[in-house]
N, C-alpha and C positions, 0 to 999 in steps of 0.2 A: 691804186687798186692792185690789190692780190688774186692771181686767180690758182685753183690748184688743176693740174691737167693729168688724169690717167692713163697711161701709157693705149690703153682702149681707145681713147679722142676723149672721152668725156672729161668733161669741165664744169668749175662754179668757182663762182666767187667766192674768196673768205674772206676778204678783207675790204673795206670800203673808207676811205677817208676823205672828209670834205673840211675844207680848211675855213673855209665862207661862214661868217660867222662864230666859225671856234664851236658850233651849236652842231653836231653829226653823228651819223649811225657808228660810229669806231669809239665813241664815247668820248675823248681825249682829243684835243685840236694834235694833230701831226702835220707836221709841214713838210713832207715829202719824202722821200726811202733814200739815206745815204750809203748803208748796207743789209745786207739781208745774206739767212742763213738758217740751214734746219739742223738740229739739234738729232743727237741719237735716238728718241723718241720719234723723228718726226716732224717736230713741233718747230713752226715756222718765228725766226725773232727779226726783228729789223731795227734798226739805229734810225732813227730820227729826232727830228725838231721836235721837241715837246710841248708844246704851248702851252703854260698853265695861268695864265694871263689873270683868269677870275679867280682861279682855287687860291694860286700863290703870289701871282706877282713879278713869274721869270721863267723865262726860257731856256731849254739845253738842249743839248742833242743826246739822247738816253738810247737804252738798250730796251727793246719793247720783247714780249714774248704775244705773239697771235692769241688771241681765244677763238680760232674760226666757230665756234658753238654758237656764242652770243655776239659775234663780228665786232668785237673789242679787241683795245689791247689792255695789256696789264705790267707797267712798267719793273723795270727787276731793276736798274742803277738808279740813284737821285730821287729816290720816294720820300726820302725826310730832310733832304735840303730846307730850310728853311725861309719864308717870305721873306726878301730885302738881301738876301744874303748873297755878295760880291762873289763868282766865281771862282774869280784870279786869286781870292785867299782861302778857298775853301779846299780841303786835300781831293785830288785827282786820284788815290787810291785808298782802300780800307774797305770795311763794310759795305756791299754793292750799292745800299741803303745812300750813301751817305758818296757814293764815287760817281763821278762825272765823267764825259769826255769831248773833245773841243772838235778834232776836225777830222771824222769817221771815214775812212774808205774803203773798207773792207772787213768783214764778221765770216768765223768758222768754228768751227766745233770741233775737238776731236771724241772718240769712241766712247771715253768714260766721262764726257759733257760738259769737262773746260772750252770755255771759247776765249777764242783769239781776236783780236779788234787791232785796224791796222790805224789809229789815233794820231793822226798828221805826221811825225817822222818817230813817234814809236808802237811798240808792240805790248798790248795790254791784256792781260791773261784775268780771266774770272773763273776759280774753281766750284766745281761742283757745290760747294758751301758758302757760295757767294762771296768770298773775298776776292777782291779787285786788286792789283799788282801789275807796274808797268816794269813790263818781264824783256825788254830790249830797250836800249838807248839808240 
């Protein structure tokens, strides 16, 4: 659960994910928040477990960006990975579309809305154009 909290006290939930069943108000099974981060915008994204168990057939840990409007998310890395398809050969960078990442610990943004992802012992950059690039060894 995401909640968003106004410097006023007030607060709500944007974000609700229930993993039980894979069947939940977030739309997408998520299996839990490994990073999180708001963007220039605002706009909240979190790294998690993707479970696409029915649609495709695998799981990753992807980069989600919030919909708090409709309490969805809406994946931006790994949307066209394809059913069956072995991670370990598929490219870890390119087209966000098509980029993955294995062991997330930390999402940031900077001003003009490259984000940075701390990707088990490297440093993955996503530019405002959606290209994925592992930008430290």
């Amino acid at each position: 659960t995401i909640w968003r909290i106004k410097p006023t006290g007030e607060y709500r939930r944007v974000f609700y994910a229930w993993k039980l069943g894979r069947n939940n108000p977030a739309k997408v099974g998520v299996d839990g928040i490994r990073a999180f981060g708001l963007d220039p915008q605002g706009r909240i994204h979190i790294v998690s477990l993707l479970m696409l168990f029915e649609r495709r057939g695998w799981d990753a840990l992807q980069l989600l960006r919030v919909d708090e409007a409709a309490n969805a998310v809406v994946p931006i890395t790994g949307t066209k990975i394809r059913n069956g398809t072995f991670l370990r050969e598929h490219p870890k960078d390119g087209p966000a579309a098509l980029a993955w990442f294995e062991g997330t610990r930390s999402l940031c943004f900077s001003p003009d809305g490259t984000a940075f992802v701390n990707d088990d012992v490297l440093i993955r950059r996503i530019d405002p154009k959606g290209q994925v690039t592992t930008w430290v060894f």
